[in-house]
C-alpha positions in Angstrom: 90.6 -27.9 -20.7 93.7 -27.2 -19.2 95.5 -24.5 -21.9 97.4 -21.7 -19.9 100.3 -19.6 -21.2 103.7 -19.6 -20.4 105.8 -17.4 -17.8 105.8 -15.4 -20.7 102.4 -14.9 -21.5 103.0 -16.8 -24.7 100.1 -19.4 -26.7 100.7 -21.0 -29.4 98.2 -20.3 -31.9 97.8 -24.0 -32.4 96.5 -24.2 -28.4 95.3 -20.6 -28.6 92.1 -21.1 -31.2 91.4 -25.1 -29.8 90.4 -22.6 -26.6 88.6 -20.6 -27.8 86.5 -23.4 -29.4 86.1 -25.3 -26.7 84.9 -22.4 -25.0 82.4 -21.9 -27.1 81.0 -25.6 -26.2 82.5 -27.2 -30.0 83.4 -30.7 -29.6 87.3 -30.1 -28.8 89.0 -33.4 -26.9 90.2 -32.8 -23.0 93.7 -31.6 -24.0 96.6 -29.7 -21.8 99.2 -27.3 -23.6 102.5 -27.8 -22.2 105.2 -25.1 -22.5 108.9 -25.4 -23.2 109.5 -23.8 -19.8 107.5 -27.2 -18.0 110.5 -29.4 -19.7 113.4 -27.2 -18.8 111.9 -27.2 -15.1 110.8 -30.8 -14.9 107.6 -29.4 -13.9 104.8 -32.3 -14.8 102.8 -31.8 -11.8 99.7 -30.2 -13.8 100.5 -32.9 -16.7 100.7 -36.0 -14.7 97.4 -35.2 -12.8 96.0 -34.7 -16.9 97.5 -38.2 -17.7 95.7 -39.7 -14.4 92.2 -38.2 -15.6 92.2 -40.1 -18.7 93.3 -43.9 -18.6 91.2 -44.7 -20.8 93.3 -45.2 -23.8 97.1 -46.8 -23.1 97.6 -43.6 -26.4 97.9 -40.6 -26.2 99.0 -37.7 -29.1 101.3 -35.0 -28.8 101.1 -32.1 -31.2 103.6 -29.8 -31.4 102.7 -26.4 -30.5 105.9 -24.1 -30.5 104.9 -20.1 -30.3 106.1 -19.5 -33.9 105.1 -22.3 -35.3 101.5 -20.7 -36.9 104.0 -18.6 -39.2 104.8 -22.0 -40.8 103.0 -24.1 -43.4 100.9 -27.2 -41.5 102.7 -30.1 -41.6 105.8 -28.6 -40.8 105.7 -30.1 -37.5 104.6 -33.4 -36.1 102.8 -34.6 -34.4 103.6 -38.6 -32.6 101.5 -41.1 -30.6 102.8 -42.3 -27.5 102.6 -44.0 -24.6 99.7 -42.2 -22.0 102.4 -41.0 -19.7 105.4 -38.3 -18.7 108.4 -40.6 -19.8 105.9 -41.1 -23.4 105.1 -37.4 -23.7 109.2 -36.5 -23.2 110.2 -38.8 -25.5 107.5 -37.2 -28.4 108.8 -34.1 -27.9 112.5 -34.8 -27.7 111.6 -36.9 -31.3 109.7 -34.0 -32.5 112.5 -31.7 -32.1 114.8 -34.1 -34.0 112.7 -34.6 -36.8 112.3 -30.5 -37.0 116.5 -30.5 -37.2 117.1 -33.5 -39.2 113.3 -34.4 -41.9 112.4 -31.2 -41.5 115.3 -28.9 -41.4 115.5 -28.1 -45.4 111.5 -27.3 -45.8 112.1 -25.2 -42.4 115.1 -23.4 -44.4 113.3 -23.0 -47.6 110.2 -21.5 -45.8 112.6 -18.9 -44.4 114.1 -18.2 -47.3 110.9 -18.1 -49.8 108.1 -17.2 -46.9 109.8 -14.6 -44.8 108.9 -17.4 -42.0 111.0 -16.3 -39.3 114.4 -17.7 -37.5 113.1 -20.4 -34.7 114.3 -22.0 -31.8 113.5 -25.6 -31.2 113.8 -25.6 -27.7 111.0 -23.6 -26.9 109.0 -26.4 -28.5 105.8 -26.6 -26.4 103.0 -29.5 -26.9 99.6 -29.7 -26.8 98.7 -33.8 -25.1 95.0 -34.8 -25.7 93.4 -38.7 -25.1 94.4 -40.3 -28.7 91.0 -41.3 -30.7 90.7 -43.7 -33.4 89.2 -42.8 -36.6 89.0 -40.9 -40.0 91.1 -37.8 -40.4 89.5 -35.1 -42.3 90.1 -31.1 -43.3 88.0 -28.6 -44.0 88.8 -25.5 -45.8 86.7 -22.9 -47.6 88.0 -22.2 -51.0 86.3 -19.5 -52.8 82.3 -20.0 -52.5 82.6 -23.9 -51.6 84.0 -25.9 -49.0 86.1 -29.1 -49.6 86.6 -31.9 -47.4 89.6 -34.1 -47.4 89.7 -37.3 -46.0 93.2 -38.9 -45.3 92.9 -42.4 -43.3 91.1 -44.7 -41.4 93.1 -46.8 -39.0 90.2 -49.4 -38.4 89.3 -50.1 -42.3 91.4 -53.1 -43.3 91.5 -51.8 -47.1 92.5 -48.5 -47.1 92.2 -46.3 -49.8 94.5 -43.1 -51.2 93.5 -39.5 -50.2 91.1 -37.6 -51.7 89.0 -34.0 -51.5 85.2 -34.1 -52.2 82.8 -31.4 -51.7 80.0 -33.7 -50.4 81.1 -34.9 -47.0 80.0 -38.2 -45.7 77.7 -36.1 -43.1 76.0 -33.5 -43.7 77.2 -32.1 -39.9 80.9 -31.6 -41.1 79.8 -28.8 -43.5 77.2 -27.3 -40.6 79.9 -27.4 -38.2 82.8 -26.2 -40.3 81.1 -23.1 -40.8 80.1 -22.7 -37.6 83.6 -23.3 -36.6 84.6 -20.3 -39.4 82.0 -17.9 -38.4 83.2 -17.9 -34.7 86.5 -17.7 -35.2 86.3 -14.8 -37.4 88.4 -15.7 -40.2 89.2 -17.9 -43.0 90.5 -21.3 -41.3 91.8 -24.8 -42.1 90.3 -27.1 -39.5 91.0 -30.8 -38.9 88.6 -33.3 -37.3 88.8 -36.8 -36.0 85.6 -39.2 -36.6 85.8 -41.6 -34.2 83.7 -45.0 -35.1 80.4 -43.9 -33.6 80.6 -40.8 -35.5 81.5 -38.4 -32.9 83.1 -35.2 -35.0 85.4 -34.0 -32.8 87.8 -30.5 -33.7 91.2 -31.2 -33.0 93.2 -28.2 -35.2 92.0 -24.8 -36.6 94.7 -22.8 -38.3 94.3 -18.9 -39.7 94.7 -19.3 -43.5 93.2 -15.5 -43.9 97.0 -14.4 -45.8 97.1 -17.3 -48.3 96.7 -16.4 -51.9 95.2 -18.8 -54.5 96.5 -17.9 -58.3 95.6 -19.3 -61.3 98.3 -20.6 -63.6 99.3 -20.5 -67.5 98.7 -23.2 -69.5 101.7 -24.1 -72.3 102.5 -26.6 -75.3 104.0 -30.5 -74.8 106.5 -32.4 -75.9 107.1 -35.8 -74.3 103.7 -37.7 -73.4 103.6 -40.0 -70.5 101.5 -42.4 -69.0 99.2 -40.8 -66.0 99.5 -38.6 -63.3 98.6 -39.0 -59.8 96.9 -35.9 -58.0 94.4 -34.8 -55.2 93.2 -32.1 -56.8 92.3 -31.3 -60.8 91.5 -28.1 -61.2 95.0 -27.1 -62.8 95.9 -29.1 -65.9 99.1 -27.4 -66.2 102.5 -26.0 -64.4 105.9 -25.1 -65.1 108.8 -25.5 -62.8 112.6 -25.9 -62.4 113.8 -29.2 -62.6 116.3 -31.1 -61.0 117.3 -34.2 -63.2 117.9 -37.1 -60.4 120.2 -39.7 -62.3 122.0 -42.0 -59.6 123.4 -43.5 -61.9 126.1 -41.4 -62.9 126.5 -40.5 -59.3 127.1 -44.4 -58.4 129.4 -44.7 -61.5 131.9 -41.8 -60.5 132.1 -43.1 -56.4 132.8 -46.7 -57.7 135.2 -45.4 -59.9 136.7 -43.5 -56.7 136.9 -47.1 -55.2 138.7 -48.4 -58.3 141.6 -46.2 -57.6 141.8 -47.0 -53.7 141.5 -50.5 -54.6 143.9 -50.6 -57.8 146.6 -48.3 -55.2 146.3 -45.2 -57.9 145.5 -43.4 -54.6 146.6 -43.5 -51.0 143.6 -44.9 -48.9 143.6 -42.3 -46.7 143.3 -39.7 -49.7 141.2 -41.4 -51.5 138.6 -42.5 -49.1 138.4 -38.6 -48.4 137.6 -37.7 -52.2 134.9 -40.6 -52.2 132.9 -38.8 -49.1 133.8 -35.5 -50.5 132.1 -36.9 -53.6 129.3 -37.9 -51.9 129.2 -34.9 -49.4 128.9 -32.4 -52.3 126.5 -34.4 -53.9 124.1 -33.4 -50.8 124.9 -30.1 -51.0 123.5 -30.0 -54.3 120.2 -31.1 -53.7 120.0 -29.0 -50.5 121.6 -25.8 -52.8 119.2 -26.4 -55.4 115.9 -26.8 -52.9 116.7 -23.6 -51.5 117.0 -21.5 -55.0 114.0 -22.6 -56.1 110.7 -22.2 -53.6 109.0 -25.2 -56.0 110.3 -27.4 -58.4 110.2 -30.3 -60.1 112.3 -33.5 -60.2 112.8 -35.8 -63.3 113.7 -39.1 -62.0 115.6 -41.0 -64.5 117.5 -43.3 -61.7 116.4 -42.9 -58.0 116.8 -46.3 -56.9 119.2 -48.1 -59.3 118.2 -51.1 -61.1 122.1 -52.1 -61.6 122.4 -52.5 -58.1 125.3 -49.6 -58.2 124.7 -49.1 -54.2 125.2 -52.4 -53.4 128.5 -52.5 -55.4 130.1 -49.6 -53.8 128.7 -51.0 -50.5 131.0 -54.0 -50.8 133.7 -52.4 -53.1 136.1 -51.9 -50.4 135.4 -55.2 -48.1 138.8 -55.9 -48.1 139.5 -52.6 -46.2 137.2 -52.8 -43.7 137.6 -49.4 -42.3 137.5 -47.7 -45.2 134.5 -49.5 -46.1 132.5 -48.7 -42.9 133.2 -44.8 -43.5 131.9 -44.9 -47.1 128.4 -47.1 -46.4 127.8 -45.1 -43.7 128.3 -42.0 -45.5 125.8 -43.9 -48.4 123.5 -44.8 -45.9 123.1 -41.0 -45.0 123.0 -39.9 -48.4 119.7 -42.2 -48.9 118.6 -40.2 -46.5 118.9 -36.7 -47.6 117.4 -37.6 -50.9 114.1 -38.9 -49.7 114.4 -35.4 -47.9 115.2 -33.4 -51.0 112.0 -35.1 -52.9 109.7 -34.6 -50.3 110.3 -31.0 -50.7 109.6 -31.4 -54.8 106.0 -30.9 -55.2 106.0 -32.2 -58.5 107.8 -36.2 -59.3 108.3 -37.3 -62.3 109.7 -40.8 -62.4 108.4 -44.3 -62.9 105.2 -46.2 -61.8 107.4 -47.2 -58.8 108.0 -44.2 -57.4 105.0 -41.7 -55.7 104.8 -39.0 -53.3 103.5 -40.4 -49.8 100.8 -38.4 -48.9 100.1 -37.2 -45.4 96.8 -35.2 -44.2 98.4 -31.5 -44.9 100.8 -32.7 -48.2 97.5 -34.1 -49.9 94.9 -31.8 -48.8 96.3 -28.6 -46.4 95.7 -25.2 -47.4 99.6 -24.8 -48.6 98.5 -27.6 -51.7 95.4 -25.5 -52.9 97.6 -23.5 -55.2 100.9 -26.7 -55.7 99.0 -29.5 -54.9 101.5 -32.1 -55.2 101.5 -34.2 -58.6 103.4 -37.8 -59.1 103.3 -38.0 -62.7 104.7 -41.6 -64.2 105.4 -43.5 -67.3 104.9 -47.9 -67.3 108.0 -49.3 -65.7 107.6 -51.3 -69.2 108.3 -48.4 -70.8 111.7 -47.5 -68.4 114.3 -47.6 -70.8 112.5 -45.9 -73.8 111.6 -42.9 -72.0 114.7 -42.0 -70.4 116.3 -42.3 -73.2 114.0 -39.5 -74.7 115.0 -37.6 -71.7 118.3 -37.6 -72.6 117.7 -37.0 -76.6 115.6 -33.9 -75.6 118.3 -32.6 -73.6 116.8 -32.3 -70.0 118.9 -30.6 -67.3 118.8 -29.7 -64.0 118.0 -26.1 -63.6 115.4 -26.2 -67.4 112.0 -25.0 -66.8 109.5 -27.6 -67.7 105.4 -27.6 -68.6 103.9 -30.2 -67.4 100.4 -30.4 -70.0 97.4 -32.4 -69.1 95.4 -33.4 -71.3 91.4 -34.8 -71.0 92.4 -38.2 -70.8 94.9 -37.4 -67.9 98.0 -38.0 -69.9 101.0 -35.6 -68.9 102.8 -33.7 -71.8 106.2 -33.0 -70.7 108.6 -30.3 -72.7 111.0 -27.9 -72.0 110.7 -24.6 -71.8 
C-alpha cells in the first residue's frame, strides 16, 4: 500500500479511509494515491515501480481522488480503466478532468449552488491506481436499523440484468464485513466492493455519509394516470417537483423556420446564420438556468428525440451553403449534448417507454438516492400521441410543481399542483 500525502500534507479522503482499512488487515486491493503535484512534476518514479509489481492484468483503474472531492456527492467524479501503465494512467486523468469541465460541470455548479460544496480546482486532481478486478459491483449503506445492498453489474454474466437494492446479500460475509468496516471507521459510511469470480470481497471505496439527512415526503392527489414507473427503491410512493416541459419540437420548428429566411434571402446569411445559433445558444442556457434554480426537478418529455425527423431537416436545410451549414450542425451536434447533460441532472423523467435514466452504481443505489432516488416514469409508446396531448389540455409548463402519485399497482398519477 503505497498512499502518502502531498508536499502539502494533503489526502484525499477517498485514499485517506482505503488506508486506514487496509491497515487494519480488510481486504483493500494493492493501490498507490498519486498527487496532482506528481503530474505537474513528471514525477512517476514511485508509480512506474507500482505498475511493474502488478502485470498481472494488461487493466488497471484510476479513481479520482482530488482533496475536495469528499465534499461532493459520489459519482461526481469518475472513475476510467486504462491501459496498466504511465502513458494509460495520464491519459485517465487528463479524461477525468474533462469530463469534470464538460459532463460534469452543471451537477458540479448545482452542488455549489444548492450544497454549499465549495469552489474547486481541477488541476489538483490526484488519483488513486489499483490492479483492475473483474466482477460484481456492490454498495453497502446502513439506513436506519438495516443495511441494504446494491448490486450494479457483472461484466462476466452474458445476460445482465438492471440495478437493484435487497437487504439479503448474496453472502452472508458482505453484511459481517460491512459492519465491521462501519464499526472501525467510526462513522456512518457508504462502502463499495468488488466480488471478483471466486468470491473474493474486496473494499475498494468507503465514504463518510455521517451529515446526510433522510426525510420523509407528503403524499398528494392525481390527475393524469400513466403506465409504470421504473425505480430502485419503493419506499416513497409520492413527490412533487418543478418541471421542465422538454418539447423539441417547437424548438426544431422555430430554427428551421430561421433557415427558411436564410434560404428564401428574407435575411442576410451572415445575420441570419447568427440568430439561428443564438437560437440554439439560448436554448442551452435555459436548461442550464433552469438546473441551477431548482436543486431537483422533474422533466416532462413530450418530444426529446423527434419522431418528425426535425434534426435531420435542419441538418441538411442549408446544404446549398455549405458553410453556413457546417456552423449550425455543429452547433446541433453540441446542443444534443447538453441535453443529455441537463436530464442526467433530473432525478425524476417523465417521457415515453423509450426513454430511461441510465443507471450507474452511485445514481441507482449511492447514499445521495436514499432520499431522490431517481424515478423514469413512462406511458406505452402506443399511447404517444394521446398522452401528450393531455399534457397540453392540462396546461403543463415549465416551472409548475407537479405530484407524482403511486398507486399499489405501480401506476404513476401525474397532476399539477
Amino acid at each position: 500500500m503505497e498512499i502518502k500525502p502531498d508536499s502539502n500534507g494533503r489526502l484525499p479522503e477517498k485514499a485517506r479511509l482505503l488506508r486506514f482499512l487496509k491497515n487494519r488487515r480488510f481486504k483493500v486491493p494493492e493501490c498507490i494515491y498519486v498527487p496532482a503535484e506528481k503530474f505537474q512534476n513528471e514525477d512517476f518514479e514511485e508509480l512506474k515501480a507500482f505498475l511493474d509489481r502488478h502485470q498481472e492484468s494488461f487493466k488497471i483503474i484510476v479513481r479520482s481522488a482530488h482533496p475536495m472531492e469528499e465534499y461532493y456527492k459520489g459519482g461526481t467524479f469518475d472513475s476510467l480503466e486504462t491501459y496498466a501503465d504511465v502513458g494509460g494512467v495520464i491519459y485517465a486523468r487528463k479524461k477525468i478532468i474533462n469530463l469534470a469541465r464538460t459532463t460534469k460541470r452543471l451537477s458540479i455548479k448545482r452542488q455549489q449552488r444548492f450544497n454549499n460544496a465549495p469552489p474547486i480546482d481541477l488541476e489538483e486532481m490526484g488519483v488513486i491506481v489499483m490492479p483492475f478486478i473483474e466482477g460484481a459491483s456492490v454498495m453497502a449503506k446502513q439506513i436506519g436499523d438495516q443495511w441494504e445492498f446494491g448490486y450494479c453489474r457483472n461484466r462476466l454474466q452474458k445476460v445482465q440484468s438492471e440495478p437493484y437494492i435487497t437487504r439479503t446479500p448474496h453472502d452472508r460475509r458482505l453484511l459481517q464485513l460491512s459492519r465491521e468496516i462501519q464499526k472501525a471507521l467510526g462513522f456512518r459510511c457508504e462502502i463499495e466492493y468488488i466480488i471478483s469470480p471466486e468470491g473474493t470481497i474486496y473494499v475498494v471505496q468507503a465514504k463518510d455519509i455521517s451529515h446526510v439527512e433522510i426525510l420523509e415526503q407528503k403524499e398528494g392527489e392525481r390527475s393524469i394516470r400513466l403506465d409504470g414507473i421504473r425505480r430502485i427503491r419503493k419506499r416513497r410512493n409520492y413527490r412533487e417537483r418543478p418541471v421542465y416541459v422538454m418539447d423539441t419540437r417547437l424548438f426544431y420548428i422555430d430554427l428551421i423556420g430561421k433557415c427558411e429566411d436564410i434560404v428564401q434571402g428574407c435575411t442576410r446569411q451572415r445575420t441570419g446564420i447568427r440568430e439561428a445559433i443564438d437560437t440554439v445558444r439560448a436554448y442551452e442556457a435555459e436548461l442550464e438556468a433552469f438546473a441551477l434554480r431548482h436543486q431537483r426537478f422533474a422533466v416532462i418529455g413530450l418530444s426529446i428525440q423527434n419522431p418528425d425527423d426535425l434534426y435531420q431537416v435542419a441538418n441538411h436545410y442549408l446544404d446549398e451553403m455549405p458553410e453556413l451549414q457546417a456552423q449550425l450542425s455543429k452547433a446541433l451536434h453540441e446542443n444534443l449534448y447538453s441535453i443529455d447533460i441537463f436530464l442526467a441532472e433530473a432525478d425524476t423523467l417523465i417521457a415515453k417507454d423509450k426513454f430511461r435514466i441510465n443507471l450507474g452504481s452511485h445514481d441507482a443505489y449511492g447514499i445521495d438516492t436514499v432520499r431522490n432516488p431517481p424515478w423514469t416514469v413512462y406511458w406505452h409508446v402506443e399511447r404517444d400521441i394521446e398522452v401528450v396531448r393531455t399534457f397540453r389540455q392540462l396546461g403543463f409548463r415549465t416551472g409548475d410543481t407537479i405530484g407524482i402519485d403511486i398507486c399499489t399497482e405501480e401506476k404513476p398519477l401525474v397532476y399539477r399542483l
